[in-house]
Each structure stands twice: as structure tokens, then as C-alpha cells.
N, C-alpha and C positions, 0 to 999 in steps of 0.2 A: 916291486917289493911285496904287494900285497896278494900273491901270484906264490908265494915263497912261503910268507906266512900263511897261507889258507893251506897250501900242500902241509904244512906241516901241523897244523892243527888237524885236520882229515887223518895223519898218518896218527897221531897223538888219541884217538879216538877211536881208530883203528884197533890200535892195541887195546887200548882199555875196553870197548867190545870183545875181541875175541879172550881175552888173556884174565882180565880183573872182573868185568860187569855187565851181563847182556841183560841189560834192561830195555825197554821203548825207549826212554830220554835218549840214553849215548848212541842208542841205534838212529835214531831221529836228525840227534847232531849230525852224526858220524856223516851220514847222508847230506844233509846241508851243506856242511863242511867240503865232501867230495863235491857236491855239485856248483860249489863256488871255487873249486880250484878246477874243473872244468871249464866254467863261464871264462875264468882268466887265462886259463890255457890257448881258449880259441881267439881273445884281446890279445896276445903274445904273439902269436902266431900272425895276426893280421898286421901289428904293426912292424912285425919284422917282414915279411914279403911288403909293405909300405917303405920300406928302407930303414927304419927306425930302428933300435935297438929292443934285443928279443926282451930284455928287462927293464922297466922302470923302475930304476932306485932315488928318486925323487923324493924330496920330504914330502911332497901332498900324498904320494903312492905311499909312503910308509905309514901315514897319518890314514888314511882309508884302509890300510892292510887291519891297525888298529882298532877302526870301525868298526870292520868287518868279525875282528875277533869280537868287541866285545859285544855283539849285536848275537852272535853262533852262542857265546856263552851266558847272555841274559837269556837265553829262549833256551837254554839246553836249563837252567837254575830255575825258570820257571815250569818246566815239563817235566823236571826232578818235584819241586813241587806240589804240584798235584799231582803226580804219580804215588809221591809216598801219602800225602792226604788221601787216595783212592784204598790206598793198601789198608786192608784191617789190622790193628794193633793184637798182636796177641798176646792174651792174660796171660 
């Protein structure tokens, strides 16, 4: 499940990079994001040639899918942050 959730938070970020806001922050997420549906793609893959099933829909996998969101979006709220802190206010 958390394989599922990251693919779609990375797509969710995706857009909103090219479409709404290329800033550093979302570029930053977007990236993390992609590379934790990565990391879980190559987990998926190994435990299905293990025999296992390609998906874990487990509450603990759904419960670390959720982890893993809100861990992508405390670090994208902090890099939003001081991003705009960084930014000069203009008069």
C-alpha cells in the first residue's frame, strides 16, 4: 500500500510542478517522493519473484504508506518555509 501511496503523491507533485508551481520546495518533494516510489518498486519486485504477493495491503503497510506521506509533506511545509522566509517581501 505504501508503494501506491508514494506513486501517487510523486504523480500529485508532479503536476503541481509542471502545471501550478515550480518552485525548489515542490521540485525537492516531487523528487523525494519519486524516489521513495522507487525504493518501493524495487521492495515489490523482490518480494514477488520471493513468491509473495506484488502488493502489501497490510494495515502496517498502509500505516507506514502514511508515514511516509506525512514525513514528504512535513519537509516539503518546512522547505516551503524558509523558501518564503528567504524571499524578499515586496513594498
Amino acid at each position: 500500500m505504501c508503494e501506491l501511496m508514494t506513486i501517487a503523491a510523486a504523480i500529485v507533485f508532479t503536476v503541481v510542478y509542471f502545471r501550478v508551481r515550480r518552485t525548489p520546495a515542490v521540485f525537492t518533494t516531487m523528487l523525494m517522493f519519486w524516489g521513495a516510489a522507487l525504493m518501493w518498486s524495487v521492495d515489490c519486485v523482490h518480494s514477488a519473484m520471493e513468491g509473495e504477493g506484488f502488493f502489501d495491503l497490510s494495515r502496517e503497510d498502509t500505516v507506514l504508506g502514511f508515514i511516509i506521506l506525512a514525513a514528504g509533506l512535513a519537509v516539503f511545509g518546512l522547505l516551503s518555509f524558509f523558501e518564503r522566509r528567504r524571499t524578499p517581501v515586496a513594498a
